[in-house]
TIDRENLO-615955 format. One record per atom (N, C-alpha, C): residue in one letter; z, x, y. Coordinates in steps of 0.1 Angstrom, whole numbers, padded with zeros to 4 digits, always signed. Each point is the difference from the previous one (the first is absolute). Layout:
# residues N
AZXY
...
END
This chain:
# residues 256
X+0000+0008-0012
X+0000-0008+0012
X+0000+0009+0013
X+0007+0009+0002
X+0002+0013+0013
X-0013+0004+0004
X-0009+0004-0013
X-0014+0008-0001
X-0006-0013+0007
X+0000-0012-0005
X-0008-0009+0005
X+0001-0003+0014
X+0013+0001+0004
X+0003-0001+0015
X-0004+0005+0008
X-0001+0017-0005
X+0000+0008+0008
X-0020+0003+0000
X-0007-0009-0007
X-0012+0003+0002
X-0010-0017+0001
X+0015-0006+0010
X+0000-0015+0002
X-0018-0004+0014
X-0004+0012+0004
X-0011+0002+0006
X-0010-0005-0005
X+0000+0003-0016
X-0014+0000-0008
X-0001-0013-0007
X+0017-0009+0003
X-0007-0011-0003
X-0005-0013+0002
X-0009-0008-0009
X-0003-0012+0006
X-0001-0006-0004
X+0005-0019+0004
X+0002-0008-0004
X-0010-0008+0000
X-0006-0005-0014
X-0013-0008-0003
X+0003-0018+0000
X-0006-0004+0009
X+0005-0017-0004
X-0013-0008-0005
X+0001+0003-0012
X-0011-0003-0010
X-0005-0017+0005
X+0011-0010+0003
X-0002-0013+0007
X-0012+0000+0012
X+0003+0008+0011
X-0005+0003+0011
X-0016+0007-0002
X-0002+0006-0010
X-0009+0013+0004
X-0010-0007-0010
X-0012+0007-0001
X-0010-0005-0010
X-0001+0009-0014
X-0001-0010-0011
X+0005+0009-0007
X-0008+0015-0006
X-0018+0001+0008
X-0008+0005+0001
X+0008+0014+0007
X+0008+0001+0013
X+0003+0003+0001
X+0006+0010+0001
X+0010+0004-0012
X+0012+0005-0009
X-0007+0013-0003
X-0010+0004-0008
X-0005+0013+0001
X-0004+0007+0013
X-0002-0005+0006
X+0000+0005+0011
X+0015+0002+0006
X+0010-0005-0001
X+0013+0003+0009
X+0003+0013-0014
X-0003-0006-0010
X+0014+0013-0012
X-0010+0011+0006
X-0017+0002+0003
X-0007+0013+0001
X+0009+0007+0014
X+0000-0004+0012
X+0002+0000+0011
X+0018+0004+0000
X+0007-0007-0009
X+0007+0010-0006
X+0006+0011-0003
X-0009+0001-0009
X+0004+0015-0009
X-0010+0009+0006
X-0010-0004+0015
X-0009+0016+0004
X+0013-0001+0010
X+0009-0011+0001
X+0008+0005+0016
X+0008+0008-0006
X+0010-0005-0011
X+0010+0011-0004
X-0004+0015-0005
X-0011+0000-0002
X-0007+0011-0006
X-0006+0005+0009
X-0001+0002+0014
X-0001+0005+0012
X+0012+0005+0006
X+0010-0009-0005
X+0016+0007+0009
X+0002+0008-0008
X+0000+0003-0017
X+0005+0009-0008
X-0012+0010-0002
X-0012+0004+0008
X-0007+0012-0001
X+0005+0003+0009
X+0001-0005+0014
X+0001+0004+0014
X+0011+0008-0004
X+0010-0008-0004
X+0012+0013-0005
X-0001+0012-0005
X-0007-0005-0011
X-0001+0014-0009
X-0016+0011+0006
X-0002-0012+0012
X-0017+0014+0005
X-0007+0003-0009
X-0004-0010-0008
X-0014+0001-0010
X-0009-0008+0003
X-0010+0003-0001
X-0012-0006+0000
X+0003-0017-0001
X-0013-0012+0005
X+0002-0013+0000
X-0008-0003-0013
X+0001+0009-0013
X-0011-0005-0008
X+0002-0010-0011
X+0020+0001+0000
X-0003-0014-0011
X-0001-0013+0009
X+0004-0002+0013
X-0002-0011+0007
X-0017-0009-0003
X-0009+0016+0000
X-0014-0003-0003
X-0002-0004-0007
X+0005+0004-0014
X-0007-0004-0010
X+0005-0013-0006
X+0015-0001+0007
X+0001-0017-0008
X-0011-0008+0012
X+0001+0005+0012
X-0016-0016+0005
X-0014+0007-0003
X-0003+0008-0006
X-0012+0001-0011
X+0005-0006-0012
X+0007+0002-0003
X+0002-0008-0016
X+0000-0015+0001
X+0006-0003+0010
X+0003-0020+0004
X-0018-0001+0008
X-0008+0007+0000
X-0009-0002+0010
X+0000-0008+0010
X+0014+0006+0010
X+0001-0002+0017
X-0004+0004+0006
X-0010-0001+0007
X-0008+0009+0010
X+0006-0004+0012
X+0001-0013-0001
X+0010-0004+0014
X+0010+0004+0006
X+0009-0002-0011
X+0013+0008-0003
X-0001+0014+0005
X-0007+0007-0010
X-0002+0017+0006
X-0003+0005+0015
X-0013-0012+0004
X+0000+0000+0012
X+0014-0004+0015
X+0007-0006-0009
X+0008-0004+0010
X+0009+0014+0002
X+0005-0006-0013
X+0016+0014+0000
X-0006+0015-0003
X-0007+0002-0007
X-0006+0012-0001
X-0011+0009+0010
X-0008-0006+0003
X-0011+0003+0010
X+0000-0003+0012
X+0014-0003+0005
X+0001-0002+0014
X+0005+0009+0014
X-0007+0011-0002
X+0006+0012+0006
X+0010+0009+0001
X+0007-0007-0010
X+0020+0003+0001
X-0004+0015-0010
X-0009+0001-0013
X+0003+0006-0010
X-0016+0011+0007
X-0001+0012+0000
X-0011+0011-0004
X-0007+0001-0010
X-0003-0006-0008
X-0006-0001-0010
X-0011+0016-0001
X+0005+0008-0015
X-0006+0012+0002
X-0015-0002-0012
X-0007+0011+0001
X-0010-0007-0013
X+0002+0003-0011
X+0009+0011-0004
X+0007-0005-0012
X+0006-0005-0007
X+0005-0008+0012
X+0011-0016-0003
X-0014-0014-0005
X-0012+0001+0008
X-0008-0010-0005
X-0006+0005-0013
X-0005+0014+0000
X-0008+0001-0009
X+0004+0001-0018
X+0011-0004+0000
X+0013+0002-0012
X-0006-0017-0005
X-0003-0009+0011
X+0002-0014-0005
X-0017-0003+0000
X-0006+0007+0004
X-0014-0004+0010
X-0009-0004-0017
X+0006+0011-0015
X-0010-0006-0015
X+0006-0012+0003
X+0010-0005-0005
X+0002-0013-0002
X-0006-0006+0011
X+0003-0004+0008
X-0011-0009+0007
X-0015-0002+0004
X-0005+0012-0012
X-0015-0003+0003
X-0002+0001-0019
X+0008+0002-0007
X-0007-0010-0014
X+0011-0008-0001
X+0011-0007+0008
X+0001-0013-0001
X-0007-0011+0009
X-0012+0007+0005
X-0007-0010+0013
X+0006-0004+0009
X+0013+0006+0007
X+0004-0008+0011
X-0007+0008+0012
X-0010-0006+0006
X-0008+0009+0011
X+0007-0005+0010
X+0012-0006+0006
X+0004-0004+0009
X+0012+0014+0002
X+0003+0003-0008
X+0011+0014+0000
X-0011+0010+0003
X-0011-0003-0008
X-0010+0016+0002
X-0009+0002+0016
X+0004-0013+0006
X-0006+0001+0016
X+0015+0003+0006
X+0013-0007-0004
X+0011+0007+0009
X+0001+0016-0002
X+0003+0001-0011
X+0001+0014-0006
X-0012+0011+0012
X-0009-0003+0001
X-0012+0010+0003
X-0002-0001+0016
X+0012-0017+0004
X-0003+0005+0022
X+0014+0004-0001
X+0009+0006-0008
X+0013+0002+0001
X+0002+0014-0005
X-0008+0007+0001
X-0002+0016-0006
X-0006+0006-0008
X-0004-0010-0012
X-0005+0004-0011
X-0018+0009+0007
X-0004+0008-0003
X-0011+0004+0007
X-0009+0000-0018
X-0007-0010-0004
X-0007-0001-0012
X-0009+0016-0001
X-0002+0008+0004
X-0011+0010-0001
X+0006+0011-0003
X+0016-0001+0001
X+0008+0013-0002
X+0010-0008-0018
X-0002-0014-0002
X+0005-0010-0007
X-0009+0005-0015
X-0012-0003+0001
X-0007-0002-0008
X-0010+0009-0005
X+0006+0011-0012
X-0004+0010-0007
X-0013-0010-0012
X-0004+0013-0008
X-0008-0007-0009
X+0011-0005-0012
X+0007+0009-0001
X+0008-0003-0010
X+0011-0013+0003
X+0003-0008+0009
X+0004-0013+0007
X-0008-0006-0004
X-0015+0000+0002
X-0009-0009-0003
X-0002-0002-0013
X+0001+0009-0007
X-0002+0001-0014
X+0013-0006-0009
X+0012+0001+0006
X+0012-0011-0002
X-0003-0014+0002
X-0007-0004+0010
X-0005-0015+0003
X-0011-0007-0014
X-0009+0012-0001
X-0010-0008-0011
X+0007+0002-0010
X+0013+0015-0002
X+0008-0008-0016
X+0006-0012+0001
X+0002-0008+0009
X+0010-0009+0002
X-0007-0013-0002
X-0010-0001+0000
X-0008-0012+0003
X+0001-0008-0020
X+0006-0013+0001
X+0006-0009-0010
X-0006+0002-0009
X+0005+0003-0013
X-0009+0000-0012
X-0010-0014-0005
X+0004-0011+0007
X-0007-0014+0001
X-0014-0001+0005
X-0003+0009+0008
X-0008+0001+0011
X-0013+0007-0009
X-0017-0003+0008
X-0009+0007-0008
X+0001+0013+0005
X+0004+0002+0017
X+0000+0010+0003
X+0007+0011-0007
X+0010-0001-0007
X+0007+0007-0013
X-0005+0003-0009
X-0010-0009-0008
X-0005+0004-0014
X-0012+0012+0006
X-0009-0007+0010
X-0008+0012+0006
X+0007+0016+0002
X+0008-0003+0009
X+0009+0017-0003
X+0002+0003-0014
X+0006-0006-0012
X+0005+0003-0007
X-0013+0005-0012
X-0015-0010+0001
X-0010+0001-0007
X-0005+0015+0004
X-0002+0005+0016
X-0003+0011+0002
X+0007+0013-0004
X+0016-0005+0000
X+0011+0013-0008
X-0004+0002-0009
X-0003-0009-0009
X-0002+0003-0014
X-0012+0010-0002
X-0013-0006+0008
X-0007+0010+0004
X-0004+0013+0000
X+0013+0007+0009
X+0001+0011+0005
X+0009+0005-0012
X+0010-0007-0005
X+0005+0007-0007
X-0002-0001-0016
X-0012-0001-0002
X-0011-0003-0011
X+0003-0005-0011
X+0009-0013+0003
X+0005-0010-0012
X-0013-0010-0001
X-0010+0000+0008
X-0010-0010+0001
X-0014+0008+0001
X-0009-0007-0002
X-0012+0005+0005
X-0008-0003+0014
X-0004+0005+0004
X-0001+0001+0023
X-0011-0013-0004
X+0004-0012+0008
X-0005-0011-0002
X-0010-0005+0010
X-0011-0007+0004
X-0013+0003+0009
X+0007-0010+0012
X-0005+0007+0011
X+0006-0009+0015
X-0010-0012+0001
X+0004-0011-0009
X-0007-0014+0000
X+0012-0012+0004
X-0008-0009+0008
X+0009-0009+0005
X+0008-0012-0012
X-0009+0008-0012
X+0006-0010-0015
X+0013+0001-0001
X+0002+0015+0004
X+0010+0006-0005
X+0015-0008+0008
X+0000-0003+0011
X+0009-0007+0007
X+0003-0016-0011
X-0010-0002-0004
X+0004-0015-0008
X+0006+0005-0013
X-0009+0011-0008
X+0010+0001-0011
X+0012+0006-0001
X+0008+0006+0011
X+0013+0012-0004
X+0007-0014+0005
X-0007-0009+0010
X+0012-0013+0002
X+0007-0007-0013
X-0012+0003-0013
X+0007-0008-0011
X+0007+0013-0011
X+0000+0012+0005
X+0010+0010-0010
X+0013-0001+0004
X+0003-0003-0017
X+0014+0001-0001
X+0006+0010+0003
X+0019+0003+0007
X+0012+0011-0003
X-0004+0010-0009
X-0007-0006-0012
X+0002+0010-0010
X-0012+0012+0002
X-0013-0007+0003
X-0010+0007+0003
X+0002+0010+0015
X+0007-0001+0006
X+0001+0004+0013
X+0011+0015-0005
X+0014-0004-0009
X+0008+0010-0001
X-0002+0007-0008
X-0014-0001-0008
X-0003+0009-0012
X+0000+0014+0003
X-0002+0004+0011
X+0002+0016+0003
X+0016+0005+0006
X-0001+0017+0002
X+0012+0001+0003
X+0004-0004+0023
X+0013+0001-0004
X+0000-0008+0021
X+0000+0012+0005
X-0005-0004+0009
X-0001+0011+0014
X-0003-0006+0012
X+0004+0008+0015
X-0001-0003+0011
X-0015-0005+0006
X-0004-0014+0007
X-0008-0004+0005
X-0003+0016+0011
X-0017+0005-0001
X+0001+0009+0012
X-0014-0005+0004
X-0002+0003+0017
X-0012+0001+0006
X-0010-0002-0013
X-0002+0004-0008
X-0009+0004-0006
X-0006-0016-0006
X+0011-0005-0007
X-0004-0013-0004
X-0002-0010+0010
X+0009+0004+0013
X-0004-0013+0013
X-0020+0001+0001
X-0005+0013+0001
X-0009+0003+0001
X-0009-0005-0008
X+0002+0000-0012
X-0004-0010-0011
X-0007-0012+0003
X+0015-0011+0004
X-0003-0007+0002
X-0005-0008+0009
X-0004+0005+0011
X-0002-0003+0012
X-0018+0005-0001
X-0006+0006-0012
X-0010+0008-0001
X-0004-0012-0005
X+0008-0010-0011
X-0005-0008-0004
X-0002-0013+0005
X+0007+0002+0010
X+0000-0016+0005
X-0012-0001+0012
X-0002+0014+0006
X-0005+0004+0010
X-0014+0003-0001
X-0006+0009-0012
X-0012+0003-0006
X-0002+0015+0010
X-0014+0001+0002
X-0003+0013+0009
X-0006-0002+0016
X+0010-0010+0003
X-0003-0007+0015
X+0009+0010+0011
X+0008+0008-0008
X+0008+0014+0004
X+0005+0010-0007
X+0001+0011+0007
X+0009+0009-0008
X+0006+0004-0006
X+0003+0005-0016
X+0011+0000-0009
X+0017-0001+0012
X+0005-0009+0002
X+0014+0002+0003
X+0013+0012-0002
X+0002+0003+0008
X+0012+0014-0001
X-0005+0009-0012
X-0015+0002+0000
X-0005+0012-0008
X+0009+0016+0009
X-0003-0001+0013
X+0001+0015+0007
X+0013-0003+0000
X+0013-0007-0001
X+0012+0004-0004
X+0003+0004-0014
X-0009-0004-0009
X+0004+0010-0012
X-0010+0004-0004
X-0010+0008+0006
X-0006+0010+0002
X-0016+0000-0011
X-0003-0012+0004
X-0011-0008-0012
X-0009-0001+0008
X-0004+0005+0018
X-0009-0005+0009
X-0012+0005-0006
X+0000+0013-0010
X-0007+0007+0005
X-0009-0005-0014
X+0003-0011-0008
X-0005-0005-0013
X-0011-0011+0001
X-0006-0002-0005
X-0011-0014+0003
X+0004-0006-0017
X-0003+0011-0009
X+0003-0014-0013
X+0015+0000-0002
X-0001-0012-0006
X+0013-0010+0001
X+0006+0006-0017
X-0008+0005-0007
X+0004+0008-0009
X+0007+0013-0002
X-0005+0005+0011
X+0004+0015+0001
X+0007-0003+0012
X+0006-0009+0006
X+0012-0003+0011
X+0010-0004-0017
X+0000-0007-0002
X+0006-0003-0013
X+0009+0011-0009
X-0008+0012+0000
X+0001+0006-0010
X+0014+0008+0013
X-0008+0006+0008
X+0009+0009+0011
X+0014-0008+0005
X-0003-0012+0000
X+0011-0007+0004
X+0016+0000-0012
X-0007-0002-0009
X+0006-0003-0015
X+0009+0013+0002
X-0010+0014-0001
X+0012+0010+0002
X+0006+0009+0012
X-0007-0004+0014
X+0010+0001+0009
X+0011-0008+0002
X+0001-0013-0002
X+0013-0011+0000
X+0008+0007-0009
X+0001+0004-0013
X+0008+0009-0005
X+0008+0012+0004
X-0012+0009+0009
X+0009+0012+0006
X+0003-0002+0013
X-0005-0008+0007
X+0002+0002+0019
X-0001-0011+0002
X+0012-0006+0008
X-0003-0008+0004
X+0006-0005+0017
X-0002+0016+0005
X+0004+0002+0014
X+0002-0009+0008
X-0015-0006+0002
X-0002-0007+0006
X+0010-0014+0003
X+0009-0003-0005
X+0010-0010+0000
X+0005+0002+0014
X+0005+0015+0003
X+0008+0002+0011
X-0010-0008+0010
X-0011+0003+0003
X-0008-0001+0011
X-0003-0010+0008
X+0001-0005+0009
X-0003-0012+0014
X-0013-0007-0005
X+0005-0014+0002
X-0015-0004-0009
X-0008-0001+0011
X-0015+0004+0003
X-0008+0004+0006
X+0000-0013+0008
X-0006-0011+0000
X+0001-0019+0004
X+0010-0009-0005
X+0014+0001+0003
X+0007-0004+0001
X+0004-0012-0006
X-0005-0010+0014
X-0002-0015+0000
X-0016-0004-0004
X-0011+0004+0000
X-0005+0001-0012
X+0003-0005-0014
X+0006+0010-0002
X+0004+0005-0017
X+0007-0012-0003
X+0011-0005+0012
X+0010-0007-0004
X-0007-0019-0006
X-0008+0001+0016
X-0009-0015+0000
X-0004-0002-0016
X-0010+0011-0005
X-0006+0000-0014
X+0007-0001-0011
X+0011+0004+0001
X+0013-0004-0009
X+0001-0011-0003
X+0007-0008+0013
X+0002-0015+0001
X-0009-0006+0001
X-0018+0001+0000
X-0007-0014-0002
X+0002+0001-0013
X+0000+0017-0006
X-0007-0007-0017
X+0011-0003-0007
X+0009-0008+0007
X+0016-0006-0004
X-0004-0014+0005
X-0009+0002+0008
X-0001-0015+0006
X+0016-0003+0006
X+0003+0007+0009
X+0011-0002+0009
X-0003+0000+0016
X-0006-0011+0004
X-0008-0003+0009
X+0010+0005+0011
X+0011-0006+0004
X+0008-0001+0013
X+0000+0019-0001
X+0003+0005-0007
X+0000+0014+0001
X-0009+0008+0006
X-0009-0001-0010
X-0019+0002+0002
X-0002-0004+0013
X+0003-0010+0006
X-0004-0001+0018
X+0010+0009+0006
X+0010+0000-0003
X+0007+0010+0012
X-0003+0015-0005
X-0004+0004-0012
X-0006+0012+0000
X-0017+0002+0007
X-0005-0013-0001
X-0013+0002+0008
X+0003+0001+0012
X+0006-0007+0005
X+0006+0000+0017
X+0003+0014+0005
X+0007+0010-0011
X+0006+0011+0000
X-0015+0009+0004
X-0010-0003-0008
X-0010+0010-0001
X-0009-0003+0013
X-0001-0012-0001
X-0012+0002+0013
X+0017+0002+0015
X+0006+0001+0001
X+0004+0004+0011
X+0005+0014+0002
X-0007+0011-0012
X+0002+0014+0002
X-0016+0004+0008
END
């Protein structure tokens, strides 16, 4: 009872009669960022679990209010800790606060970030079996299958089993490349060939072959600034069909 008294500041009384009961998540979020603002301020740590419970409750409002209201510096280490989760949980409403609040996306977004994004995309999804049909690919559990638009209708009907027949490994540039070759045809340039060092290849065979065993020894390139940023990001989220995203990543691009 003393402890309670003496930290009689933090609390608040809900009149469930009065209030709507829609409400209620919003007063318990509002909350636990206030008390959890008096007890970092104390201890002088960073505001990052405040953050991540209104990314987790997806309050943008919230965050905007008590979080993003000038009171706190927000550094970009502090955004860029939370910045995966809110771009493969689709919340583009944190990914536009996040980026006019410090986040600078071009210092954010390595190849190897981006290459975390296409592993992340739902095993449900075609855009997954496509990555996963090209892994196998590369890592020669399959035979290199022809860039025909059939191919989009038949891997929609392969089963789990046919997809996990080989061993797992990390989604890289290499298979985004793939499949963007396939959806795309020769209306452009092999995709992120000159980041893993494939520019200088025309057949798709012998990019195949060099790829297969440079992804094994080097794979430097991870560290590196992804060349088109918001770009890279927009192409992500159409071929997710994550429309609200995809516009404010286009928005992002034509206003550089």
């Amino acid at each position: 009872a003393l402890s309670i008294y003496q930290s009689r500041d933090l609390i608040l009384i809900y009149y469930a009669e009065q209030e709507s009961p829609t409400d209620f998540d919003t007063v318990l979020l509002k909350v636990l960022v206030g008390a959890n603002k008096q007890r970092v301020s104390v201890g002088g740590s960073p505001h990052i679990e405040e953050l991540k419970l209104a990314v987790a409750w997806n309050r943008v409002d919230i965050a905007k209010s008590e979080l993003f209201n000038g009171d706190i510096q927000w550094k970009y280490k502090d955004l860029a800790e939370s910045m995966l989760d809110v771009l493969i949980n689709d919340k583009s409403q944190f990914v536009q606060l996040f980026t006019e609040n410090g986040l600078n996306i071009v210092d954010y977004l390595t190849y190897g970030r981006l290459e975390q994004l296409y592993g992340s995309v739902p095993d449900s999804t075609l855009l997954y079996q496509l990555l996963q049909r090209r892994l196998a690919v590369r890592l020669g559990t399959t035979a290199a299958v022809p860039a025909a638009a059939s191919e989009i209708k038949s891997l929609s009907k392969l089963t789990a089993e046919n997809l996990e027949s080989g061993p797992m490994a990390d989604i890289t540039l290499f298979e985004v490349s793939g499949v963007l070759d396939l959806l795309l045809g020769d209306i452009c340039q092999p995709f992120y060939y000159d980041v893993l060092g494939l520019a200088d290849i025309c057949s798709k065979r012998k990019a195949l072959k060099r790829a297969s065993k440079q992804l094994r020894e080097d794979r430097s390139y991870k560290d590196n600034r992804c060349l088109y940023p918001w770009a890279s990001l927009f192409i992500w989220a159409v071929l997710q069909n994550r429309s609200e995203m995809a516009t404010f990543f286009w928005e992002m691009v034509k206003s550089l």
